[in-house]
C-alpha positions in Angstrom: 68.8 -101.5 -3.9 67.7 -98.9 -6.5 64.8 -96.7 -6.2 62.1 -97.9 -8.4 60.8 -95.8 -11.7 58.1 -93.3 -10.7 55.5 -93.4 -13.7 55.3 -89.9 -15.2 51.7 -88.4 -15.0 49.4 -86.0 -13.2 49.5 -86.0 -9.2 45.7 -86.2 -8.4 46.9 -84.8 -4.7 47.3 -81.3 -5.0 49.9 -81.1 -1.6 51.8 -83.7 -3.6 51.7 -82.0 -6.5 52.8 -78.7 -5.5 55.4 -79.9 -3.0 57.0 -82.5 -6.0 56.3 -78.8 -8.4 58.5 -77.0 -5.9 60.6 -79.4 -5.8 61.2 -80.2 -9.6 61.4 -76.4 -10.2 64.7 -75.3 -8.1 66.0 -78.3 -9.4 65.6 -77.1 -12.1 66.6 -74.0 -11.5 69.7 -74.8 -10.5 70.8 -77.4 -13.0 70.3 -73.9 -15.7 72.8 -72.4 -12.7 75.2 -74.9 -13.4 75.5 -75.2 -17.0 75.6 -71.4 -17.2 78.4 -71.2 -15.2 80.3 -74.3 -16.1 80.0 -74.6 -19.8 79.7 -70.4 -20.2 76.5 -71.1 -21.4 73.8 -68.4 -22.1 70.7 -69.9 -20.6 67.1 -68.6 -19.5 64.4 -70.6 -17.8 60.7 -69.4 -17.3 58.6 -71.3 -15.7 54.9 -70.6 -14.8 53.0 -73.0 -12.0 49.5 -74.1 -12.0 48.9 -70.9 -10.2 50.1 -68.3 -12.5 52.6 -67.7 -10.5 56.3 -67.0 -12.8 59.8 -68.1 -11.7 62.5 -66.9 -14.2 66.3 -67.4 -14.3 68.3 -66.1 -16.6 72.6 -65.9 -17.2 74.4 -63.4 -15.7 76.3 -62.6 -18.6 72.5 -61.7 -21.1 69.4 -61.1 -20.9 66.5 -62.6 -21.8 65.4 -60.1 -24.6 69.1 -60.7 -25.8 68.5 -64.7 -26.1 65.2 -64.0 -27.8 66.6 -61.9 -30.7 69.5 -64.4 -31.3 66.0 -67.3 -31.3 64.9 -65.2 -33.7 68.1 -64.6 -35.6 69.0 -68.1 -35.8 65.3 -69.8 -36.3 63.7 -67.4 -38.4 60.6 -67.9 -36.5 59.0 -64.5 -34.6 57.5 -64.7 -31.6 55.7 -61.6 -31.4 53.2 -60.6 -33.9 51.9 -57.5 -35.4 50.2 -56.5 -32.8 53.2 -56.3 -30.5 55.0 -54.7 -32.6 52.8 -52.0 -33.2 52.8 -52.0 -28.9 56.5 -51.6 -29.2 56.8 -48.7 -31.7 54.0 -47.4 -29.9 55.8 -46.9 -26.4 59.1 -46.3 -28.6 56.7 -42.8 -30.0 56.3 -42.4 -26.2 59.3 -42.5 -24.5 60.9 -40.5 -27.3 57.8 -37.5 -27.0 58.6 -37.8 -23.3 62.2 -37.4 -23.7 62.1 -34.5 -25.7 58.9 -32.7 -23.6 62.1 -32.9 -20.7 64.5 -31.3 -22.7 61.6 -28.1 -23.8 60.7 -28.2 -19.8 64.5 -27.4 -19.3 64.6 -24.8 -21.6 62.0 -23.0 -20.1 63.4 -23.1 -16.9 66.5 -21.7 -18.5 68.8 -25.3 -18.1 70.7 -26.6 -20.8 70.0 -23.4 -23.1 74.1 -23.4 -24.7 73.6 -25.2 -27.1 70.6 -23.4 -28.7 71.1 -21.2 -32.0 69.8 -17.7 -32.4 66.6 -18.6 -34.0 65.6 -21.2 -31.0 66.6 -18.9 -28.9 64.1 -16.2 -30.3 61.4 -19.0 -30.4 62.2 -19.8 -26.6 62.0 -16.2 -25.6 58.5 -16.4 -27.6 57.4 -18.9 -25.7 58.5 -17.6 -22.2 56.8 -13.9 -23.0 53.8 -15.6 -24.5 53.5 -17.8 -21.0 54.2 -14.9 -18.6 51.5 -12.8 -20.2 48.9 -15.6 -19.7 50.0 -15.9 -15.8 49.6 -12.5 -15.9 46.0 -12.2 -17.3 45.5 -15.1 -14.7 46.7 -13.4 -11.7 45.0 -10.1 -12.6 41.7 -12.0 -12.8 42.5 -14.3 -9.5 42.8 -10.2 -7.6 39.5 -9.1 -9.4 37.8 -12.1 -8.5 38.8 -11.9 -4.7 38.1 -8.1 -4.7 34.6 -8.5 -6.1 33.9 -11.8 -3.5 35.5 -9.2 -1.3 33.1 -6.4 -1.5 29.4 -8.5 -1.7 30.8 -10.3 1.4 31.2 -6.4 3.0 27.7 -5.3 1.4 25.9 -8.4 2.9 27.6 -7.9 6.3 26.0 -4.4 6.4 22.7 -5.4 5.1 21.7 -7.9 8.0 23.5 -5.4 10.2 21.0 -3.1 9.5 18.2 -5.9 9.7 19.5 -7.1 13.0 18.9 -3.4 14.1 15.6 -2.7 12.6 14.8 -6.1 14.6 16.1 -5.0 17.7 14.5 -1.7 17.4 10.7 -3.1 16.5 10.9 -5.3 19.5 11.9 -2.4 21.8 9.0 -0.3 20.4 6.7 -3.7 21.0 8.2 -3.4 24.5 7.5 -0.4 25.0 4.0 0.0 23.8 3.0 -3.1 25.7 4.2 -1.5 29.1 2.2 1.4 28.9 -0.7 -0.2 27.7 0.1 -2.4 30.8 0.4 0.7 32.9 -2.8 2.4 31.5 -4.7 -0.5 32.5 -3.6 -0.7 36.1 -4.4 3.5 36.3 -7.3 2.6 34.9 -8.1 -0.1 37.8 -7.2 1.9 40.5 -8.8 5.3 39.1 -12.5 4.2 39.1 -14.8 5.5 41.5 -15.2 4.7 44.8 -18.3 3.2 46.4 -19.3 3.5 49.8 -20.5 0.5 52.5 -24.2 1.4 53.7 -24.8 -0.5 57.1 -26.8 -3.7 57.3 -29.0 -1.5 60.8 -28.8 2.1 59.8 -30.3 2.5 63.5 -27.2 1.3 64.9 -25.7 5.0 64.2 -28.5 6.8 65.8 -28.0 4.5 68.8 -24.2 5.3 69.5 
């Protein structure tokens, strides 16, 4: 017995869906595999779920920025605009700045200079003299600067030095005064005069 048609539309279950999606997909897949390899065929396949999510295959033997420009060669229609063109030259300017910022980098560094003719050269050795005066300037004022933060972190040292002794000396001279004021008092105390005991019965004297 055959298997019956399955009606093509949306599966409302989303297990189903992505489980027939998954499915469908590497089937997919691999029938583009197949033709590719059996027929020679140059064949791309993108394919983006309900996810966002991108799987991509493409024949060994090209690429797919190569099967784009022969869609555009043979249909006359362009898929990218203006705009991404613009992108393109853009990052062209870029890579092409960059490129040539690595070959000035290894000039300076004195790589790849053979092939240079005298007036480069002379514009290089500008360059080089013009740079190692700079890092000079910069290294004399780096010394200066540590010099100077050298000799205020010296000068405030010695200033609360000196305050921590002034302290040390004002509270020896408050000890010091307070113990002979202490002292002076306690003289004082014991210095006074003496007062002599009368007897209750004067008589009693007589008597012994």
């Amino acid at each position: 017995m055959g298997r019956g048609k399955i009606e093509i539309k949306r599966i409302e279950n989303s297990n189903n869906r992505q489980v027939t999606y998954s499915k469908r997909r590497n089937g997919l897949i691999k029938k583009a595999k197949e033709i590719s390899v059996l027929c020679d065929a140059q064949v791309s396949v993108i394919i983006f779920g309900s996810s966002g999510k991108m799987h991509e295959y493409c024949s060994s033997n090209t690429s797919l920025v190569d099967i784009l420009d022969q869609y555009h060669t043979q249909c006359g229609k362009r898929l990218w605009d203006a705009k991404h063109e613009n992108l393109s030259n853009e990052l062209d300017r870029i890579k092409k700045e960059n490129d040539n910022l690595q070959i000035q980098l290894r000039h300076l560094k004195g790589e790849d200079i053979t092939s240079l003719n005298h007036r480069e050269l002379i514009i290089l050795e500008d360059s080089l003299e013009n740079g190692l005066a700079c890092v000079r300037d910069q290294k004399d004022e780096v010394v200066m600067t540590h010099r100077r933060n050298q000799k205020q972190l010296e000068e405030e040292t010695k200033e609360l030095h000196f305050y921590a002794q002034h302290r040390d000396m004002m509270m020896a001279e408050n000890a010091r005064a307070g113990n002979n004021e202490y002292h002076q008092r306690i003289k004082g105390d014991f210095g006074s005069p003496a007062y002599r005991v009368q007897p209750i019965q004067p008589n009693l004297q007589r008597r012994f």
